[in-house]
Structure formats: C-alpha cells, structure tokens
C-alpha positions as CSV (number, residue, x, y, z in Angstrom):
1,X,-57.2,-78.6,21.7
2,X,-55.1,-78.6,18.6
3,X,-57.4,-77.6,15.2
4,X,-56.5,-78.5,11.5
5,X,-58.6,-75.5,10.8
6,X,-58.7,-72.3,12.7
7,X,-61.6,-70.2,12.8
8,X,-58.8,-67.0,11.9
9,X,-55.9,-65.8,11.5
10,X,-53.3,-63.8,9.5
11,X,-52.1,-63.8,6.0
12,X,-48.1,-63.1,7.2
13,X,-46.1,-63.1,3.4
14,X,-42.0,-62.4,3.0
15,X,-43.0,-58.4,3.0
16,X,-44.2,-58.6,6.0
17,X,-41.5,-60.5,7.6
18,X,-38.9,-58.3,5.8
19,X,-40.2,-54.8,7.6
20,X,-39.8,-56.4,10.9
21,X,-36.6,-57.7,9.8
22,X,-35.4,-53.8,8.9
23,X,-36.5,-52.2,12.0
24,X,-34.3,-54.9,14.0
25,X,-31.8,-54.0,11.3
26,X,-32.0,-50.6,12.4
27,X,-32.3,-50.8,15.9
28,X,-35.4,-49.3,15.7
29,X,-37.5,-50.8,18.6
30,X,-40.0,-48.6,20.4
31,X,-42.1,-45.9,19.8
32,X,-39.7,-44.2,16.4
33,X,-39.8,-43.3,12.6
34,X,-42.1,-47.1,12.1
35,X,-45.3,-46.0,14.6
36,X,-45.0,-42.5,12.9
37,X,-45.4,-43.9,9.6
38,X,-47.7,-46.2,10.7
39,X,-50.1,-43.8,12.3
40,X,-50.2,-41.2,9.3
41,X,-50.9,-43.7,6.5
42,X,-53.5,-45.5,8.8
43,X,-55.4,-41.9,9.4
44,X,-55.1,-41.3,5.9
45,X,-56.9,-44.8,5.2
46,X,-59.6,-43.9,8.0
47,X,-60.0,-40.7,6.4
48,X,-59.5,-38.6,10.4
49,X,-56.8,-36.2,11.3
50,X,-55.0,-38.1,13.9
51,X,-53.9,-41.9,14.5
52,X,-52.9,-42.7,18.0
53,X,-50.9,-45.9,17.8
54,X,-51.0,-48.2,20.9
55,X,-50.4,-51.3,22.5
56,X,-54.1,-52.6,22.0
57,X,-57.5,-51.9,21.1
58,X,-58.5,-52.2,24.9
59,X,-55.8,-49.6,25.5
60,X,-57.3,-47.6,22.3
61,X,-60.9,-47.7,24.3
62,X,-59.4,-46.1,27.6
63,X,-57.5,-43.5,26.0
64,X,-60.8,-42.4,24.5
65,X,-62.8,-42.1,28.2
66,X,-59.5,-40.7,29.8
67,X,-59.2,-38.1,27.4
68,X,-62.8,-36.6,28.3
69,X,-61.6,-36.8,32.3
70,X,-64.8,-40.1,32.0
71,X,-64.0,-41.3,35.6
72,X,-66.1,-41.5,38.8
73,X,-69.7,-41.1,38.8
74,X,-69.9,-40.9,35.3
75,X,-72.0,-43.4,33.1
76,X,-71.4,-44.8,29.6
77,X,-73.8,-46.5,27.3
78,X,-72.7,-50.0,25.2
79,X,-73.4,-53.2,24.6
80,X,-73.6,-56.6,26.5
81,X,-72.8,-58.4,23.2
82,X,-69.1,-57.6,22.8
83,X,-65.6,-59.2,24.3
84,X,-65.2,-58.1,28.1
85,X,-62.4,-55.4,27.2
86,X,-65.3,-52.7,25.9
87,X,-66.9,-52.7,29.8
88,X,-63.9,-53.2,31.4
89,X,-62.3,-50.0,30.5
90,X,-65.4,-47.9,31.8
91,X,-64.9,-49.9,35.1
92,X,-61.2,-49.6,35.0
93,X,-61.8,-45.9,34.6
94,X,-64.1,-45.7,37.7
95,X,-67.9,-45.0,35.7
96,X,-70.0,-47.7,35.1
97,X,-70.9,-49.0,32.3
98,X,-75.0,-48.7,30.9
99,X,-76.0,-52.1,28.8
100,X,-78.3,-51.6,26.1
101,X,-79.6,-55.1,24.4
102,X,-79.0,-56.0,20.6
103,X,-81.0,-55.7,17.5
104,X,-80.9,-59.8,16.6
105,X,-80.6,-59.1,12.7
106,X,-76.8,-57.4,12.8
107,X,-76.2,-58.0,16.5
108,X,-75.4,-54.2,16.7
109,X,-76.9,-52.2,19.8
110,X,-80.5,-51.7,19.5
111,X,-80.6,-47.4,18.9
112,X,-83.9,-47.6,19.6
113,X,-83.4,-48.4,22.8
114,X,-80.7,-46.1,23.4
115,X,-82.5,-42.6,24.4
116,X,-84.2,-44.7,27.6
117,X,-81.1,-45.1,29.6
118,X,-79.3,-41.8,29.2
119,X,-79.7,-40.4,32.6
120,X,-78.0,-37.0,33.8
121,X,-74.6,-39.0,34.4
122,X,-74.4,-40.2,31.0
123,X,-71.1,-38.8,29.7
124,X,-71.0,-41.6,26.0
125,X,-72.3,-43.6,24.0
126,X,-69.8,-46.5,23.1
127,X,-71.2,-49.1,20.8
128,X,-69.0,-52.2,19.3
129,X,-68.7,-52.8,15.2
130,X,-69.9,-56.2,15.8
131,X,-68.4,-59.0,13.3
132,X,-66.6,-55.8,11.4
133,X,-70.0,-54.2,10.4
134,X,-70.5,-50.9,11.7
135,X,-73.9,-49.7,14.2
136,X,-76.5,-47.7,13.3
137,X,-74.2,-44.6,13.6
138,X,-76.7,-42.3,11.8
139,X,-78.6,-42.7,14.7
140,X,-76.2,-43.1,18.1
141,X,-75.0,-39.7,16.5
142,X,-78.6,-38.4,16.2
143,X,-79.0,-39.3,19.3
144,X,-75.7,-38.0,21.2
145,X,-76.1,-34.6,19.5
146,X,-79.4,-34.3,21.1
147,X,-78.5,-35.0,24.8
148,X,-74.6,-33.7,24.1
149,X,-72.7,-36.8,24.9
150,X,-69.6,-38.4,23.2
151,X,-69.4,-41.4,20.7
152,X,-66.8,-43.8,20.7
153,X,-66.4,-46.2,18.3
154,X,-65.0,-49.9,19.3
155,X,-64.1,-50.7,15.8
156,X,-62.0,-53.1,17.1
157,X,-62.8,-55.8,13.9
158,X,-63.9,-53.0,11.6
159,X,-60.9,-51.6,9.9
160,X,-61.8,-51.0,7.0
161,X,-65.4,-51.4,7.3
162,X,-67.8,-48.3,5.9
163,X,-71.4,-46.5,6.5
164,X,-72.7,-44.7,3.7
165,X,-69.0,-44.5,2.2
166,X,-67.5,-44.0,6.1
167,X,-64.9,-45.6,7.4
168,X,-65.4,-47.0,11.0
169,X,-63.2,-44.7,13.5
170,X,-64.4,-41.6,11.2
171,X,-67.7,-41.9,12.3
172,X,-67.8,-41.1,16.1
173,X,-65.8,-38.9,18.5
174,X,-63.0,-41.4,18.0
175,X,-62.5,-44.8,17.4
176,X,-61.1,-47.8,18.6
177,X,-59.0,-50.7,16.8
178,X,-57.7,-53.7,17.2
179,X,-54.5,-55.5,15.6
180,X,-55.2,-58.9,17.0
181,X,-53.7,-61.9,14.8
182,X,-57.7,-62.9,14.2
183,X,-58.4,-59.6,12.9
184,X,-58.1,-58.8,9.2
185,X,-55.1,-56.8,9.6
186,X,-52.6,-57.7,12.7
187,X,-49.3,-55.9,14.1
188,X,-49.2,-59.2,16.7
189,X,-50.4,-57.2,19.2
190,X,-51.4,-53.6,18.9
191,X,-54.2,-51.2,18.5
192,X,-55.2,-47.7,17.0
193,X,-57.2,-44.7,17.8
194,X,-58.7,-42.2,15.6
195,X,-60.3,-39.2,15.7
196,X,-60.4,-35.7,14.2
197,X,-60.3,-33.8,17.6
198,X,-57.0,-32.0,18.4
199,X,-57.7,-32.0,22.2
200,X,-58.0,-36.0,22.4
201,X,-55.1,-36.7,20.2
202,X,-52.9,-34.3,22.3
203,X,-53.9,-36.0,25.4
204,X,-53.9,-39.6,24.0
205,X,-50.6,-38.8,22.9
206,X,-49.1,-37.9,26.5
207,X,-50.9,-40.7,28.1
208,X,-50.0,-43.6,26.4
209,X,-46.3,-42.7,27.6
210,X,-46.5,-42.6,31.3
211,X,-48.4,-38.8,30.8
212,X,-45.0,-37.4,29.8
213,X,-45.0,-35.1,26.9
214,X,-41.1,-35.2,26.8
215,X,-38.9,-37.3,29.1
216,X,-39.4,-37.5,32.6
217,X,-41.7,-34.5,32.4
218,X,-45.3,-35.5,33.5
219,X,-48.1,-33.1,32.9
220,X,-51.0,-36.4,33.3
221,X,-51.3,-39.5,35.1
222,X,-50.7,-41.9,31.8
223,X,-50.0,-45.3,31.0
224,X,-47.5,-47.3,29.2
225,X,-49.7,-48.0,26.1
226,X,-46.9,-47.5,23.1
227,X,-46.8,-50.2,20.2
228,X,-43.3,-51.0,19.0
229,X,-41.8,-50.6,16.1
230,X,-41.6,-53.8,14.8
231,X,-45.4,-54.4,15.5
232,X,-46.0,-50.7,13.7
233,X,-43.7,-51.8,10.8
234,X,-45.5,-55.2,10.3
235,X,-49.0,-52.9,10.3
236,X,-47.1,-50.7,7.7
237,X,-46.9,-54.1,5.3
238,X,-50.3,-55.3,6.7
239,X,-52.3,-52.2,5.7
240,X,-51.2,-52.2,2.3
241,X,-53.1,-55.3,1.8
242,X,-56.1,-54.6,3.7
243,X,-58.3,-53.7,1.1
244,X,-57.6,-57.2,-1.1
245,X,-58.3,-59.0,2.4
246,X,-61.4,-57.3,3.1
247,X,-62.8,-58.1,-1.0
248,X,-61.2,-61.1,-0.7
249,X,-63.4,-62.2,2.5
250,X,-67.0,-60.6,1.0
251,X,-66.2,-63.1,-1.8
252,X,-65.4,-66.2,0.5
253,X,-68.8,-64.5,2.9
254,X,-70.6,-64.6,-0.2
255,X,-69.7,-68.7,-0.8
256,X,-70.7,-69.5,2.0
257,X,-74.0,-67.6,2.1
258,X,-75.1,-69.5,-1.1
259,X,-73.9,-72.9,-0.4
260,X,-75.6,-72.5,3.2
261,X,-78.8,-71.4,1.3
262,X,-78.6,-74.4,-1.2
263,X,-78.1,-76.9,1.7
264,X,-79.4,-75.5,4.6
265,X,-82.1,-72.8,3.5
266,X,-84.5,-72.4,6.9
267,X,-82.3,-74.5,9.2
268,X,-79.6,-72.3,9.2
269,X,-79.2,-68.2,9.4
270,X,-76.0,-66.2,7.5
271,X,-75.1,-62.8,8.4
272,X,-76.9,-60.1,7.0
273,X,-75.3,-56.4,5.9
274,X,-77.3,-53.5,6.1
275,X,-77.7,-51.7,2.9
276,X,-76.1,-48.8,3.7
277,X,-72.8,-50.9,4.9
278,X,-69.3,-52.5,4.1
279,X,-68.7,-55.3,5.8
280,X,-65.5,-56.7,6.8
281,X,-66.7,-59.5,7.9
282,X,-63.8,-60.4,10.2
283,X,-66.2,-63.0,11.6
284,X,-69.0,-65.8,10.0
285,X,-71.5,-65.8,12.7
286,X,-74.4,-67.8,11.9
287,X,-77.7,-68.7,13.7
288,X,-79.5,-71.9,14.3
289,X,-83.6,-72.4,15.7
290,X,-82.0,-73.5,18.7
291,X,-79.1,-73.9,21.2
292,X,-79.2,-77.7,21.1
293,X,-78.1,-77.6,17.7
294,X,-75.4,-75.1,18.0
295,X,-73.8,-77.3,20.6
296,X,-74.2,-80.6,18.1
297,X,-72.6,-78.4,14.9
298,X,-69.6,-77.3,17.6
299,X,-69.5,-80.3,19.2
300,X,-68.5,-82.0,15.4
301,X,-66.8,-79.5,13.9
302,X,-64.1,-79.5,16.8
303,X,-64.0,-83.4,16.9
304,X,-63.0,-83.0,13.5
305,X,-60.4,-80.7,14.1
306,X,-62.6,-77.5,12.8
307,X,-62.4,-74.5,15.3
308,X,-65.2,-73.1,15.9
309,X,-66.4,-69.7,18.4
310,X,-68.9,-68.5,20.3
311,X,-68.7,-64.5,20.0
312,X,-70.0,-63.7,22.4
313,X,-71.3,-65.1,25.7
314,X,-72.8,-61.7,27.0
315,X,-70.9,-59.6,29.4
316,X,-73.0,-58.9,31.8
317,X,-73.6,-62.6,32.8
318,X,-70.3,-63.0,33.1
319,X,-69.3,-64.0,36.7
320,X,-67.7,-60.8,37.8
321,X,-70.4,-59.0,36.3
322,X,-73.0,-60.4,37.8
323,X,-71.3,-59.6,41.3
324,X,-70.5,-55.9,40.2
325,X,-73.7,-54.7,38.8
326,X,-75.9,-57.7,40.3
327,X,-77.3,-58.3,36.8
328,X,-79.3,-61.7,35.9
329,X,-80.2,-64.0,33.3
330,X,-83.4,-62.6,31.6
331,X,-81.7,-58.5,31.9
332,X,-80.7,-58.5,27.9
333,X,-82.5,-61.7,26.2
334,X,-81.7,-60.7,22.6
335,X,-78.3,-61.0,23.2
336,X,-78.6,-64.0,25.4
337,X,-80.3,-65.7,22.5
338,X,-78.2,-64.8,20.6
339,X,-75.1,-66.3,22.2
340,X,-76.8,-69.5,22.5
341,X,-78.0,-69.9,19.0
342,X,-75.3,-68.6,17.2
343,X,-71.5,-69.6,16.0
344,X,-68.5,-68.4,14.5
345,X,-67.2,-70.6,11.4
346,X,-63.8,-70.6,10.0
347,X,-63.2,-67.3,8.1
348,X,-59.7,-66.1,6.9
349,X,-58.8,-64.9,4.0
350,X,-57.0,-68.3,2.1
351,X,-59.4,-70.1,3.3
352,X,-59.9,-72.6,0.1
353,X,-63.9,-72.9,-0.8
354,X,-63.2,-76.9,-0.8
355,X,-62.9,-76.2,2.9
356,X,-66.1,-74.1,3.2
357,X,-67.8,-76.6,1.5
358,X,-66.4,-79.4,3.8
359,X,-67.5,-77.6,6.6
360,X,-71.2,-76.8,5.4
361,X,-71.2,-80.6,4.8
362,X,-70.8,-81.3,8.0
363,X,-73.2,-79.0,9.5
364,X,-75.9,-80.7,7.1
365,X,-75.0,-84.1,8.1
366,X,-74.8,-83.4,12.1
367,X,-78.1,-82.1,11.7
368,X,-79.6,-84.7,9.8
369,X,-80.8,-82.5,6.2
C-alpha cells in the first residue's frame, strides 16, 4: 500500500547528498578515511571511548555478545517488546534469550522483575530504548553489578537520547544503534557500537572483517559487518544535525500531546518521559481503552493514505518463537496489551502541525468524540 503520509523517515538535504557525492569522487568505498571519521565524532557525541561502525544495529547487538565469548549455554535477559533482531542475535549466537515483561507506562523492561530470572547461566542483561527513551538503567546496572553480569544497551532508536544527562550507548557495557532511514539519524543502512571497554572494541573491531586484524590474517571467527563509506559519510552530514532533529521532534511530540489532550483527553493515552530522561522520541506511540479501537483508528488512517505502525507485536508470540521456546499467549500480558492497544502515528521531523492536526481529527471522528 502506497501512503501520502509515512509514519517516518529522513530529512536527506544537498549536504548530505554532496558527502556521498565526494566519497564516490574519491573512490573511497569501503571501510576508509569516511567510517574513521565517522566513528570518532559519533563517540565523541556519545560521550564513550570507542565507536565501532557496522553494517547494522542487529550486527551492532552480536558484536556485543560475541565479544564476551556469550554462546552456548549461556542466557541473556531482554525484552519481548522490541523488533525480532534484539532476540535473534542471542539465538544466532547459540544462548537463549530470558524475556522479562514491560512496565506499561514507558514500555521499557519492568527492573523490577529483572532479579527473578537471573539464574547461574545468566551471562547479560540486554534491554531495548524503546521509542528512543532510555530503561531504567540506574537500576539494570544496580542490578548487574550485584550478580556480575554485562549490560548492553539496544539503543537502536535512542541516539541521542539521555538519563540523568547520559547519553544512551554510555550507559551500559556497550551500546547498540541503528541508522535505519525511520530513525532520527540514517546512513541508509548501518549501525554503531559504543562502549568504553578496550577489550570489546579490539575484538569488535577484528570481527566485523571476517576476524582479520590485517589482511588475510585471522586471529577470530568474524563476520562481514563493515559500513561503507558512503553510508559513514552521509552519517558524517546526518549527525551534524541530530541535535536540531531531536528538539525539533520534542516540539512536534509536544503538539501533539496537547491537541490529543484538548480533543481526546481520557479516550486516548500520549507517551510519557520519565523525569530523569531525554526523549528522542523516534516514535509517537499512543494507547487506546481497547484493541477494537486501535484497529478502527488504523483501519482509517491507512484508507486515507496515513501510515500508521504497530511497534511491536511481541516477540515471543511470534511463530518461530513460539516453536523455539514453546511460549504462549498469557506468558508476558503487559506487553501483549500493549501491542494491541497501542499505535505508532506519523512522526518525522517536517512533519507540518496542519498534518498533526488532520490526523488527530481523524482519530476523534473514527471514534465518534
């Protein structure tokens, strides 16, 4: 289905077309001067010693497991509520991944909840920044410290985002991003780790090229995970706006929040930011009472040309889950609720407010207030 409106995307201006334009220029495709640059002014922004530049955020997320040997046996503790790529890696890595259910007010793991399921195979904890506002790190670290496990951050929509003047990928062991066009910041495809520890950079940094510290010498079993450099040189131009898009898309959150309260006060629920937190907001989830209405506001909005998302139907009822780990409807409810009551509206960053407004209008009317 074609949409007038897309629920995201980039903001792509003649800068950043001109510093892919140069690397072609230059002949500078793969893995040279552009992903350098790229990964010291994008640890510099996350405030950590080392950026890792990669292919993907999912690529990002194995790196960090691989790193710590995380294989076989091994356990690791996240989130139902989050796109498939977070559990997938601890599969594709041979340990098995440990759901813990949401808190329904940020849709962040539940830390409370976390201590019960660390068993003696539990290697990590490895909550997702939902929406691009960071977990209750504070207390995953609290936690970890006590019962000496690693945390990894999936900040795969949080660049940028902070706790208690934090930036997300700072926070944990190391962190995960993603460079997705519907993320806030985009290289096309591509992804980022960060973290402060030499011995994971040094080993990310070998594995992402086949294991090969130099050519055709392989000291790991590795992967080919490098970004190019046309997709680093775009992130070059993309970063240096990051900060405007981020302001830019509290103000357009914030529209939204008070037209939806004007119009829809009690039918319908806006995100809410902990105190202590920037938000990205890389998403606009909201919730309604039920799922009935959900599907009526989607089912409008996308005969109308309006995309709309569901983020995210929960992993572990998804069906390769459900044979893997032989988990059921009922397991997680907080995060099943969630899915079905919840949706993601439009949100990039030139969006126009006459749009938001159009599209509250329509959830009013479809709902009958």
């Amino acid at each position: 289905m074609s949409f007038d409106i897309r629920v995201g995307g980039p903001v792509i201006d003649e800068n950043d077309i001109q510093s892919v334009v140069e690397t072609l220029r230059q002949g500078r495709l793969s893995g040279g001067i552009f992903a350098e640059k790229f990964e010291k002014e994008f640890a510099e922004f996350t405030g950590v010693k080392h950026a890792i530049s990669v292919n993907s955020a999912t690529a990002a997320l194995q790196l960090m497991l691989a790193t710590n040997d995380i294989g076989v046996g091994d356990e690791v503790i996240t989130t139902p509520y989050t796109f498939a790529a977070t559990a997938n890696v601890i599969i594709l890595q041979g340990a098995k991944p440990i759901f813990v259910d949401i808190e329904s007010n940020y849709y962040n793991i539940d830390s409370t909840k976390i201590e019960e399921k660390i068993t003696e195979n539990t290697k990590a904890i490895m909550p997702i920044h939902y929406g691009g506002q960071t977990s209750q790190m504070d207390e995953i670290n609290k936690i970890a410290k006590k019962f000496n496990l690693l945390t990894f951050e999936d900040a795969a929509p949080a660049a940028g985002a902070k706790l208690n003047n934090k930036k997300a990928g700072s926070i944990g062991d190391a962190g995960a991003f993603s460079f997705f066009p519907d993320k806030n910041m985009t290289t096309g495809e591509g992804g980022m780790l960060t973290t402060d520890s030499d011995h994971i950079a040094e080993r990310a940094r070998i594995m992402k090229k086949h294991g090969a510290p130099s050519r055709y010498h392989h000291t790991e079993i590795g992967w080919n995970f490098k970004m190019p450099d046309m997709n680093a040189a775009l992130g070059i131009s993309q970063l240096k706006k990051l900060p405007n898009i981020i302001k830019k898309k509290n103000e357009l959150a914030k529209y939204y929040h008070d037209i939806f309260a004007d119009k829809l006060r009690g039918v319908v629920e806006t995100p809410k930011t902990m105190k202590s937190c920037y938000h990205t907001f890389n998403i606009y989830n909201i919730k309604f009472e039920n799922e009935i209405q959900r599907n009526k506001v989607k089912k409008h909005l996308e005969e109308n040309k309006i995309e709309t998302r569901i983020c995210f139907p929960p992993v572990h009822l998804q069906p390769i889950y459900s044979k893997l780990m032989n988990l059921k409807e009922g397991s997680f409810p907080i995060s099943e609720k969630s899915s079905k009551n919840t949706l993601c509206l439009p949100m990039y960053a030139n969006i126009s407010n006459q749009t938001q407004d159009n599209i509250v209008n329509r959830v009013k009317n479809i709902l009958g207030n």
